[in-house]
C-alpha positions as CSV (number, residue, x, y, z in Angstrom):
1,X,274.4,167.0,42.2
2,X,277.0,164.8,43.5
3,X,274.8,162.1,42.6
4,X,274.2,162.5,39.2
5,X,278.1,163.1,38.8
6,X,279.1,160.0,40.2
7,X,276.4,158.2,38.0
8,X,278.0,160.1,34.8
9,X,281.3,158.6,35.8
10,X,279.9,155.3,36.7
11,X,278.5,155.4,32.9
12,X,281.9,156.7,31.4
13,X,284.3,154.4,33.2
14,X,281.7,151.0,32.0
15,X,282.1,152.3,28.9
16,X,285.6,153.3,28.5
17,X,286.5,149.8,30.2
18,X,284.1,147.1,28.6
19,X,285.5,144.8,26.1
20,X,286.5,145.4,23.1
21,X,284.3,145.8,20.4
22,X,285.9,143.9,17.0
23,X,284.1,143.9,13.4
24,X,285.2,141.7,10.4
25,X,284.5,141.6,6.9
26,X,283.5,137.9,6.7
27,X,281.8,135.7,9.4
28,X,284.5,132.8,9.7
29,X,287.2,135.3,10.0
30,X,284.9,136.9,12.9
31,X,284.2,133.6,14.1
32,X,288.2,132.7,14.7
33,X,288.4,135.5,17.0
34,X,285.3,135.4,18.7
35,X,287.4,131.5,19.7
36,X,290.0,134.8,21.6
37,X,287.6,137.3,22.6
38,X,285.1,135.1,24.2
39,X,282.1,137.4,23.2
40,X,280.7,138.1,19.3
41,X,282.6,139.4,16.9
42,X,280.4,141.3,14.1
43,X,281.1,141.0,10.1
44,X,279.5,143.4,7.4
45,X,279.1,140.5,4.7
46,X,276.6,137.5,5.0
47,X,277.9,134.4,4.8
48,X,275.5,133.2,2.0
49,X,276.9,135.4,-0.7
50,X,279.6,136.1,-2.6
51,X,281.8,138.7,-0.7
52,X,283.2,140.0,-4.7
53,X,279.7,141.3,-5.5
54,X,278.2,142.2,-2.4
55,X,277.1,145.8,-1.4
56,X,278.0,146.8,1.9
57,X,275.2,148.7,3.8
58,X,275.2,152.0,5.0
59,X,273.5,150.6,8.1
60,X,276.4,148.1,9.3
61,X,279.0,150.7,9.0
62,X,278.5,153.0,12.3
63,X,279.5,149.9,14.0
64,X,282.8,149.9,12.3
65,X,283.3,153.1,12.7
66,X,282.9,153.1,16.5
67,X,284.3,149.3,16.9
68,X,288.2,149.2,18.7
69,X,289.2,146.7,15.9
70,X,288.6,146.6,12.3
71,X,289.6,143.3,10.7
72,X,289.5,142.4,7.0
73,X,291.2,140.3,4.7
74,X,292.4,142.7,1.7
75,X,292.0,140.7,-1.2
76,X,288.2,139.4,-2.7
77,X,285.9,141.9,-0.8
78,X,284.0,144.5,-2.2
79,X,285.5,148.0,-2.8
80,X,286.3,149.3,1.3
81,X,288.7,151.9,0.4
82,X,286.3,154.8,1.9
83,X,285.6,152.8,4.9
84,X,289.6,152.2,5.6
85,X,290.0,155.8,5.2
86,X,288.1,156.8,8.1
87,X,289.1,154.4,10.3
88,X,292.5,154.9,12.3
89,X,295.3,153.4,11.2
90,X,295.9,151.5,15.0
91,X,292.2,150.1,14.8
92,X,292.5,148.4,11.5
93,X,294.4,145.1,10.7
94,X,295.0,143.9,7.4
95,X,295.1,140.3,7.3
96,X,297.3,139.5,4.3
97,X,299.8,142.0,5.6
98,X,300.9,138.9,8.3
99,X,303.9,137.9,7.5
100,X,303.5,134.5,9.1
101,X,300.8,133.9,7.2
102,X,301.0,131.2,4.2
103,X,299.2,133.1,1.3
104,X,299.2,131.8,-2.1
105,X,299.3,134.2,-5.3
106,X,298.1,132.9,-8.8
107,X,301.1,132.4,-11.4
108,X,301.7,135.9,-12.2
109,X,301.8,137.4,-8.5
110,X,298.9,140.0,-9.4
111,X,296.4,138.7,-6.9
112,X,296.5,137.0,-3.5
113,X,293.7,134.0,-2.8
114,X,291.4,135.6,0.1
115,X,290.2,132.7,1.9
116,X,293.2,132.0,4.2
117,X,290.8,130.8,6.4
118,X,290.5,127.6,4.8
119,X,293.9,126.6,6.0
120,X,293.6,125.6,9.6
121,X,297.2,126.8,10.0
122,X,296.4,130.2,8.9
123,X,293.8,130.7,11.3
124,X,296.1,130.0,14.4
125,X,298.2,132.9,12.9
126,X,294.9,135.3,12.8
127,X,294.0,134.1,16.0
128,X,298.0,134.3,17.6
129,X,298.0,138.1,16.4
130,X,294.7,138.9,17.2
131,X,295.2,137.7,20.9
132,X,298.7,140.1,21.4
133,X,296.1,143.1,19.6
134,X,293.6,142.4,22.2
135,X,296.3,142.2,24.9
136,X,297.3,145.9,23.7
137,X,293.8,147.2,24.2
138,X,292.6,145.4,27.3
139,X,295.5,144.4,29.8
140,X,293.3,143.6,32.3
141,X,291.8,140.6,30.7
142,X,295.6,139.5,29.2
143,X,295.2,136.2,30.7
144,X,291.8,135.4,29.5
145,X,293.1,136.0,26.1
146,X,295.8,133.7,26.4
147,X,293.7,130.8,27.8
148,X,291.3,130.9,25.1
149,X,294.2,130.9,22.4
150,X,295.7,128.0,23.7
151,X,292.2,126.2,24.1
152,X,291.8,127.4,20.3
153,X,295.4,126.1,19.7
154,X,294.4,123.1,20.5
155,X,291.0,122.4,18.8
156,X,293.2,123.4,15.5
157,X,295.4,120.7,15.8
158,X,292.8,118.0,16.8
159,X,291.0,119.3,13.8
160,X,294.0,119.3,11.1
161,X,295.4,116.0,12.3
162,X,291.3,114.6,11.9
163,X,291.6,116.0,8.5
164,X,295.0,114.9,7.6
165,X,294.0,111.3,8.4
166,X,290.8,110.8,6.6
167,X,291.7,112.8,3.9
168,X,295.1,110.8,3.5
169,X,293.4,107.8,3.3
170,X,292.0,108.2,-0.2
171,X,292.9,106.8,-3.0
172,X,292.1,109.6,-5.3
173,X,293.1,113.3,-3.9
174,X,292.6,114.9,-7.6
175,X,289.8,117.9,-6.8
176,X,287.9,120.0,-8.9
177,X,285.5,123.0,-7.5
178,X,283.0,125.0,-9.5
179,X,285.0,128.6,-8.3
180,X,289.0,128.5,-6.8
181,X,287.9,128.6,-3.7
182,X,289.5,126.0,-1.6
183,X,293.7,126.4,-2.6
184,X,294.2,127.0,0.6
185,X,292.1,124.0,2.0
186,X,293.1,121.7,-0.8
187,X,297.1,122.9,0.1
188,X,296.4,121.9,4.1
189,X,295.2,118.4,3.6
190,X,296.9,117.2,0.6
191,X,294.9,117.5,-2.0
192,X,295.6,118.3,-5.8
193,X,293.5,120.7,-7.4
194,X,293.3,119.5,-11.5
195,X,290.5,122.1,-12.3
196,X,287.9,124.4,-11.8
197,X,284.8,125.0,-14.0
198,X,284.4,129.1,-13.6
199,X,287.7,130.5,-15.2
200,X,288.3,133.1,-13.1
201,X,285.4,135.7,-11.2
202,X,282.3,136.6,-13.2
203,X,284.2,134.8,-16.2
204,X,281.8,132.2,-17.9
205,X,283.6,129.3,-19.4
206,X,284.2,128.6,-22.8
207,X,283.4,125.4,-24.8
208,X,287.1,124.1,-25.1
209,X,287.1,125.0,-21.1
210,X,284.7,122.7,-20.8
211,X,285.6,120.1,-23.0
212,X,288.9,119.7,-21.4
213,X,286.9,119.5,-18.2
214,X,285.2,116.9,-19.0
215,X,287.7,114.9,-20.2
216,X,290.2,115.9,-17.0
217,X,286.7,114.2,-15.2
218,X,287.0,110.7,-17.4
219,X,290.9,110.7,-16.7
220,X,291.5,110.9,-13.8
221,X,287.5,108.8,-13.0
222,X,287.0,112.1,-11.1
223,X,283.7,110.8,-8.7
224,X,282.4,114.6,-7.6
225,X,282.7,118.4,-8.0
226,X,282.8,120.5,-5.3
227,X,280.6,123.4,-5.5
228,X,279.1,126.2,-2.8
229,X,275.9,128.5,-2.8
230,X,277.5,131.3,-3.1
231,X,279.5,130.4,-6.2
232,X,277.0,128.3,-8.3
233,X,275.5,128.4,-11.7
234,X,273.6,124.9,-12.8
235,X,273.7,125.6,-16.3
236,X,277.5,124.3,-16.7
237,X,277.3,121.8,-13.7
238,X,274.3,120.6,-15.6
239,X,276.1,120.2,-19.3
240,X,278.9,118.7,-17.3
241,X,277.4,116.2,-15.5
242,X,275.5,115.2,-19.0
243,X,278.8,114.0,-20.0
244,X,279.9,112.5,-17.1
245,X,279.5,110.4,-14.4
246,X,280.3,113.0,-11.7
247,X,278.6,114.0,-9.0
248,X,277.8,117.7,-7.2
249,X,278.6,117.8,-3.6
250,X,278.1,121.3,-1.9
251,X,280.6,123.0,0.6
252,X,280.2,125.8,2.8
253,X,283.5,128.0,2.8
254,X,281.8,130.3,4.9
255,X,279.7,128.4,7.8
256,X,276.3,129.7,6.5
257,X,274.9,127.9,10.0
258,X,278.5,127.0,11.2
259,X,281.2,128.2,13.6
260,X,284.4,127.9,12.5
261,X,285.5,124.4,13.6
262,X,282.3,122.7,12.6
263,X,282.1,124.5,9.3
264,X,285.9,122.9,8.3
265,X,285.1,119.7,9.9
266,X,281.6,119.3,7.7
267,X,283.6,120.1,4.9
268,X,286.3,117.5,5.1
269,X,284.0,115.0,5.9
270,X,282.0,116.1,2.5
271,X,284.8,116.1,0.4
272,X,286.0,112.8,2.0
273,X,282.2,112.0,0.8
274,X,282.8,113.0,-2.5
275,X,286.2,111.5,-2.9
276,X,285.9,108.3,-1.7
């Protein structure tokens, strides 16, 4: 008897006092704080579609449900009002609530850009809060924590100042993406953002859209459009580049096969590609 008890406890205590279990919407999101927590973070949404039309499965959520953090972004993802509701209020962390965060609304202040994580800055804020979250939950491993944020610390500012030089260099910064994706990476390294050729999600674009597209392109001798798999339709890219001399040169805002660092480093040097 005694030993069965002490094996119960043995059980209980391994599981009351492993690490803390953290689920995210998207992967680069769960890929910053996996940079904290030094194990894998989970997210609900592959990285290789769009997170405004995707269906959550039934089948990821128990793990959100039982996870000791709940991280998502609150702007761009697919209807998680249900899911919020059942989780408690400690466990879940809204991103765009941060108030050190740099988030960037469009001109009327209705809706807030979701990918802050394209701004390197940004994502030493997710990681800085994250860390004193983890602190809260885990005491014991406080120091860990702390080492890997200033190790992450670091790698961010090796990365921006990369980015900030090669990207300076060009001539032209003027960028134009297929979807507004990238305000938030454009912002970080200086670029200028003259157009985009969807109007807005799920909103095709009109003739006169693209005519004035086209001759934003001839302009400004616009080399390349930036464009990603999960926002992509050939049709328009195709009538576009008909008219133009432009190029298509493909991004990945959401490291498909990519941690975090390597997935905004391959990105700068494409558009660095695509620019120069």
């Amino acid at each position: 008897m005694r030993v069965v008890i002490f094996l119960f406890l043995s059980m209980f205590l391994s599981f009351s006092y492993g690490k803390p279990v953290v689920y995210t919407t998207v992967k680069p999101i769960a890929d910053i704080i996996s940079q904290i927590t030094g194990e894998k973070v989970y997210y609900i949404i592959p990285p290789n579609t769009s997170p405004h039309t995707y269906e959550i499965k039934f089948s990821s959520l128990k793990g959100v449900y039982d996870a000791d953090l709940f991280v998502y972004i609150g702007s761009g993802e697919p209807p998680i009002e249900g899911l919020l509701q059942s989780i408690p209020e400690e466990k879940r962390i809204k991103l765009l609530d941060l108030k050190e965060l740099n988030v960037i609304e469009d001109e009327d202040h209705h809706h807030k850009h979701p990918a802050i994580w394209l701004n390197p800055d940004n994502a030493v804020v997710i990681a800085k809060y994250i860390t004193k979250k983890l602190e809260q939950i885990d005491p014991e491993n406080k120091e860990n924590y702390e080492k890997r944020f200033k190790k992450f610390v670091e790698k961010i500012t090796e990365l921006k100042n990369y980015g900030l030089k090669k990207i300076g260099s060009l001539k032209n910064k003027k960028f134009i993406s297929y979807h507004y994706a990238w305000p938030y990476f454009t912002q970080a390294f200086g670029l200028e953002y003259v157009g985009v050729v969807e109007m807005g999600h799920g909103r095709e674009p009109t003739p006169k859209h693209l005519i004035n597209l086209i001759n934003t392109i001839k302009k400004y001798k616009i080399k390349s459009i930036f464009a990603s798999k999960q926002f992509y339709n050939r049709k328009y890219i195709s009538l576009i580049k008909n008219n133009t001399n432009v190029n298509v040169v493909f991004l990945d805002p959401f490291g498909i096969d990519k941690g975090y660092l390597d997935m905004m480093k391959f990105n700068i040097d494409r558009v660095y590609e695509g620019l120069h």
